[in-house]
N, C-alpha and C positions, 0 to 999 in steps of 0.2 A: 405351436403355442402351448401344448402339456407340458414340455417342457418346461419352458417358461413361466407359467402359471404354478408349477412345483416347489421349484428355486423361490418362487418371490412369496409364495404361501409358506414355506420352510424359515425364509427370511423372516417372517410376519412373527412366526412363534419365539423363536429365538430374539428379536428385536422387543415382542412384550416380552418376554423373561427376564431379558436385563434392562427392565424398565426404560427402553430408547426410544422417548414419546418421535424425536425424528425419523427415527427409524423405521417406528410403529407408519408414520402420515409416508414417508418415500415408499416403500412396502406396499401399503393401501390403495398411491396412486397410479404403481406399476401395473396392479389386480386391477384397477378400476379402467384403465389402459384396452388390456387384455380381453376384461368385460366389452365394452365401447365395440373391440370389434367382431367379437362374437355376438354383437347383437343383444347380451344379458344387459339392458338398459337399468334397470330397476338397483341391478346388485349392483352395477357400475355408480351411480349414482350417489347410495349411498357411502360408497368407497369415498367418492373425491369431497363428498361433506365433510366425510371425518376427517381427512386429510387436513381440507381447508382451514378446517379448524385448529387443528394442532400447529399448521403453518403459521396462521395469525397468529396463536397465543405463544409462540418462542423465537417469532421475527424471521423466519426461513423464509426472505421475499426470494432468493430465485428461484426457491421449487415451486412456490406460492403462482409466480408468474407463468411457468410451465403447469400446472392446475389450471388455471382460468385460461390458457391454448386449450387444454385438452375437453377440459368441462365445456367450452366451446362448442367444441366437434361431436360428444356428447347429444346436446342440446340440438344443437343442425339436426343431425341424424333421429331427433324425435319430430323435429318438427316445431321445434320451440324458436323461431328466431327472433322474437323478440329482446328473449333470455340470452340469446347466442350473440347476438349481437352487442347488449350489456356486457357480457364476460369479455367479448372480443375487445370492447374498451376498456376496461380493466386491465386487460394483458396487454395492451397497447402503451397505457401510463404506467403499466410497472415496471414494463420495458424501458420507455424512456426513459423512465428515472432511477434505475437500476445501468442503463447504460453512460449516462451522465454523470452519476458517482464513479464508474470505474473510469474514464476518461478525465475528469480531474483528478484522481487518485496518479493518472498515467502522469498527467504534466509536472505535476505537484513533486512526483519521482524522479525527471527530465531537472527539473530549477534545482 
């Protein structure tokens, strides 16, 4: 995972330098990933907020929906499931309805 954590923290600096707000939230939630499973809750945490945030404000619903899986697992793993459970339906309707645009897009290219 040093590995790993290098690469994506290297990515992080160069994604703020040429101002890539998506880049900057994909970046944040692969760190925040990383965090999750080393147990660093607290760093992880704040990682997927910011993320969250930059996903809402430029419309990235598939990483958005891969957030609220992960923010999920997250939350379980503190012991929050109340919270874990909320995300869980979150990630549930963005699924569906992330997977429901791409299958009419499919027919739509079929007619």
């Amino acid at each position: 995972m040093d590995s790993a954590l290098y690469y994506y923290e290297s990515s992080l600096v160069i994604f703020d330098e040429i101002e890539s707000n998506k880049g900057v939230a994909i970046a944040k939630l692969n760190i925040a990933q990383i965090y999750t499973a080393e147990k660093k809750f607290k760093e992880a945490e704040t990682l997927f907020l910011e993320s969250k945030e930059i996903f809402e404000k430029t419309g990235a619903l598939f990483y958005l929906k891969d957030l609220y899986l992960n923010y999920t697992d997250l939350l379980k793993e503190q012991g929050r499931f109340e919270e874990a459970f909320n995300y869980s339906l979150l990630y549930s309707d963005l699924n569906d309805s992330l997977m429901s645009k791409e299958l009419i897009t499919k027919i739509n290219a079929v007619e």
